[in-house]
DRENDREN-326838 format. One line per field, with one value per residue (C-alpha): y, x, z. Coordinates in steps of 0.1 Angstrom, whole numbers. Layout:
<rs>
py c(Y	...)
px c(X	...)
pz c(Z	...)
</rs>
This chain:
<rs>
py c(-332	-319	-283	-275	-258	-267	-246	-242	-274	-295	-306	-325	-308	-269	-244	-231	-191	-163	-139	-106	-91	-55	-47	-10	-5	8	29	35	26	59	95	85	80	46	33	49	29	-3	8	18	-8	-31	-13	-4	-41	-55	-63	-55	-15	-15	-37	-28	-56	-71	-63	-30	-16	-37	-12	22	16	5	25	61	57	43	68	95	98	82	114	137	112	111	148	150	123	143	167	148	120	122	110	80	74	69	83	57	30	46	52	17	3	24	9	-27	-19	-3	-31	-60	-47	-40	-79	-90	-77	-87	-125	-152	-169	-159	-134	-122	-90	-85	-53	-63	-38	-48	-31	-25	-37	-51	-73	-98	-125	-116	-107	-143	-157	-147	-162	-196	-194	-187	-217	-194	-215	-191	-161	-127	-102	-67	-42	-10	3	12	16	-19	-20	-46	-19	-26	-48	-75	-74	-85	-110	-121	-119	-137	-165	-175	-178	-196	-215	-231	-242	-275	-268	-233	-216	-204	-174	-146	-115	-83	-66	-34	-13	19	24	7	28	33	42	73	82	81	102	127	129	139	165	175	180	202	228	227	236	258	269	259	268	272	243	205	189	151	139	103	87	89	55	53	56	24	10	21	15	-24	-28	-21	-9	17	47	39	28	62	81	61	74	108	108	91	115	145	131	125	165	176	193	206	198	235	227	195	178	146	146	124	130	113	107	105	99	111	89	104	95	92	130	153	163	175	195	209	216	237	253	263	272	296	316	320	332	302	316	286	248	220	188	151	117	96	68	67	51	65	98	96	110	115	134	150	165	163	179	195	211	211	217	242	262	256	267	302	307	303	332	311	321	294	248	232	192	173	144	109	85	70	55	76	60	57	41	15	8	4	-19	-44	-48	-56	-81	-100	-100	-114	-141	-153	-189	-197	-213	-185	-158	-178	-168	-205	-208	-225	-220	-250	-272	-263	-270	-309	-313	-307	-329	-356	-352	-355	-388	-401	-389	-408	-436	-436	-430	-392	-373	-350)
px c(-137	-104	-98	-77	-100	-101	-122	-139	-142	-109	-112	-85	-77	-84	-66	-44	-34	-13	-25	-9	-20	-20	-28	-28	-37	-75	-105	-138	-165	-183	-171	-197	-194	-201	-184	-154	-155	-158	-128	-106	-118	-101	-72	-64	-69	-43	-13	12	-6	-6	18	7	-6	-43	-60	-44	-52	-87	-99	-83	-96	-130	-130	-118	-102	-138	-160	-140	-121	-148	-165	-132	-119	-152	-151	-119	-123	-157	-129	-114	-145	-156	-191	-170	-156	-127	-97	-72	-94	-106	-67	-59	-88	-70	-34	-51	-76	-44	-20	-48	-50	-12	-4	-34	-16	22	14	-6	-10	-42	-29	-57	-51	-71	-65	-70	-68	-56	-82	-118	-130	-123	-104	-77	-96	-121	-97	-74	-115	-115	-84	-90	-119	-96	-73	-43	-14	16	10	27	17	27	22	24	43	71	93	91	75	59	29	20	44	47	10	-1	20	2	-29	-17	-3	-32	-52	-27	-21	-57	-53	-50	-29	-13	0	36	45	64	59	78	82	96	110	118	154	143	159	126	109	131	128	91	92	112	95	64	87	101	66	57	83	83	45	45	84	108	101	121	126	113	97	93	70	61	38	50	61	63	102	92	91	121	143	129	146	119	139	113	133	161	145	126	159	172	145	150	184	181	153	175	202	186	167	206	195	221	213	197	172	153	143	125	97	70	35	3	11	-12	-13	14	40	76	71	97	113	112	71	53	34	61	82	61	52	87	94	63	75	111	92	106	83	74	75	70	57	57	48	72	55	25	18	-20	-29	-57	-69	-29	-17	-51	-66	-37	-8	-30	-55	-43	-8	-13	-33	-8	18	4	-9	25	42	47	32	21	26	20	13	31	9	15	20	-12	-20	10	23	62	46	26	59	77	45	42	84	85	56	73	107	94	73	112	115	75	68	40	71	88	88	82	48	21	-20	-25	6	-5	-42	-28	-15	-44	-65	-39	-40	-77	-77	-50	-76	-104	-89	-81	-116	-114	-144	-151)
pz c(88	81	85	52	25	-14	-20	-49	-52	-66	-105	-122	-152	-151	-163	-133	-134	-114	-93	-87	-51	-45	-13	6	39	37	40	57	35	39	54	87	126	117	96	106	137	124	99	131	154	129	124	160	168	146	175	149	145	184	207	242	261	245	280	284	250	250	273	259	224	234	266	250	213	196	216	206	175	144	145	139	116	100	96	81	53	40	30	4	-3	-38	-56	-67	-30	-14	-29	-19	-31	-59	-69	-58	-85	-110	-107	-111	-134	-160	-148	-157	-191	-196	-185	-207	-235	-224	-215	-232	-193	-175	-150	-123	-105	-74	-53	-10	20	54	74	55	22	-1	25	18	22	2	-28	-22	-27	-58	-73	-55	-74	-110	-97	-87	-81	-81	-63	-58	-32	-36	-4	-20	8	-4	32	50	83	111	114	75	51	84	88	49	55	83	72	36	55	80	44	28	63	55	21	11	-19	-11	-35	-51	-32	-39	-15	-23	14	2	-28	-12	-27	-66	-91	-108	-78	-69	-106	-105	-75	-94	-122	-105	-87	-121	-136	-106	-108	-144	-139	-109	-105	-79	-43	-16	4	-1	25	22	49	59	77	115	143	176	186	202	170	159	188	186	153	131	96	85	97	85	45	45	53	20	3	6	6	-34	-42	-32	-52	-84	-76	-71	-40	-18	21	26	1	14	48	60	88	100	106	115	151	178	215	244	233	216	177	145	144	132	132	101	118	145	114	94	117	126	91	92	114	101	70	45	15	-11	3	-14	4	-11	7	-7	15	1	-29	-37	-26	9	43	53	23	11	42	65	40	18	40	78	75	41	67	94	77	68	100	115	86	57	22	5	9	-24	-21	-49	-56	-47	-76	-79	-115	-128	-163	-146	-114	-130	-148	-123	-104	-140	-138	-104	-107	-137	-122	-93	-114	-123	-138	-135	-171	-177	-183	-208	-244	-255	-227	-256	-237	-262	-247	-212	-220	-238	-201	-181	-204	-201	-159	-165	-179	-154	-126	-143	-140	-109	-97	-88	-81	-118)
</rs>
């Protein structure tokens, strides 16, 4: 039996589609022990997350890692879980959900939009499922990480591909692996800013933290450093903040080993106890707002940062369902569909429909299964 799927079932003559993938990286399905170690054991598993030897690290996540850290994790993301859930995935629904209806409107072509985490549910296999099932033929995946990395845009693609690797007929692809210097994207960013002070006044300093690598990482040529840098250095320019005004830092890390600097954390705290009065924070990194920016920025290093002599950290907001960011999301999905026939101002459902029916008779006749 051959190993190649065609699954559902092949039938000459359906209507084919496109499918839009968003993926982000994931959540635990509750704010327990539990099922935070089944989220992490996943995560922590992945060789692109973690590159130490598979023996090595076999026996430090199982060994320490799992025994230890799901029931501080768990703790912190009953901070930010709401009735509805989890706040990344609930944000994550929310982008799809408004994107769905915006392309139903834009484009007379079926167009399925199917949200997929790397790590948890609802997993990309699960979400690629579903539009085998609505005959997607041309395909576009969209990490919403906007900063390319191995540790997360190289590991969708991974995972995408050994799917895809399966199929008998695989599908169209076009895989975005970063956006973190789009023109829209930095003005999205500053909006958000914009709305803030115009809302809450300027502070005194601007903080724009991202999630934290191993220098490891870096030094083996991994471009995520360097992209986030970009970032900040466009957000600062379209802010017109002079150099005293902003800075960029890392946080999330964990372990012994030296990590992307400088800290969150480490900074704050520094800038507590020089008395720096008002500071803004914003994860341009994150797309949807979760565990890293609500509980970490928010909460942990709000406190930090008045502990240490600071008077108050205000968290801007990531983008989340943001009218300018799902903008920005719906261009970059239709400038990526390019040439496909679907995007064309001349596409006829009816023509399309007159073609499949014709394929069907020609299958007919040559005997193929119906």
């Amino acid at each position: 039996m051959s190993r190649f799927e065609s699954s559902p079932k092949y039938e000459h003559g359906v209507s084919e589609s496109i499918g839009l993938l968003l993926v982000n990286l994931g959540t635990p399905d509750a704010p327990t022990p539990s099922s935070v170690r089944r989220y992490l054991a996943e995560f922590l598993s992945d060789p692109r997350v973690i590159e130490l030897p598979r023996p090595i690290w076999w026996l430090i996540l199982h060994g320490f890692i799992l025994r230890t850290r799901p029931a501080r994790s768990a703790k912190a993301y009953r901070k930010i879980w709401s009735k509805q859930g989890s706040p990344l995935l609930l944000h994550t629904e929310e982008i799809a959900a408004k994107m769905r209806t915006a392309l139903a409107s834009e484009f007379s072509a079926e167009i399925h939009v199917e949200i997929g985490m790397s790590y948890g549910n609802p997993s990309i296999k699960t979400a690629l499922a579903k539009m085998f099932a609505h005959h997607v033929r041309r395909l576009v995946v969209l990490p919403l990480y906007p900063q390319y990395s191995g540790t997360t845009t190289g590991s969708v693609f991974d995972a995408v591909t050994e799917i895809l690797s399966q199929r008998r007929w695989v599908p169209e692809l076009k895989f975005i692996n970063h956006y973190h210097d789009a023109p829209d994207y930095i003005s999205s960013l500053a909006a958000t800013v914009h709305e803030h002070w115009t809302e809450n006044g300027r502070s005194d300093r601007l903080l724009m933290s991202f999630h934290g690598l191993p220098q490891s990482t870096f030094l083996a040529g991994d471009p995520y450093h360097c992209q986030c840098h970009k970032t900040a250095r466009l957000l600062a320019q379209e802010l017109e903040l002079n150099e005293s005004e902003w800075q960029v830092s890392f946080q999330s890390r964990v372990g012994r080993a030296e990590w992307l600097q400088p800290y969150t954390d480490k900074t704050l705290e520094l800038w507590g106890k020089k008395q720096v009065g008002v500071v803004d924070v914003i994860c341009p990194g994150f797309a949807v707002d979760c565990l890293e920016t609500l509980e970490e920025i928010a909460i942990e290093n709000a406190k930090l940062f008045q502990i240490s002599g600071g008077k108050c950290l205000r968290y801007i907001p990531a983008l989340n369902a943001r009218e300018e960011h799902l903008a920005f999301l719906l261009r970059t999905f239709t400038e990526n569909m390019g040439r496909w026939p679907e995007t064309s101002p001349t596409y006829s459902a009816a023509d399309k429909s007159a073609q499949e029916k014709e394929s069907l008779t020609r299958a007919r006749k040559m005997g193929a299964p119906i």
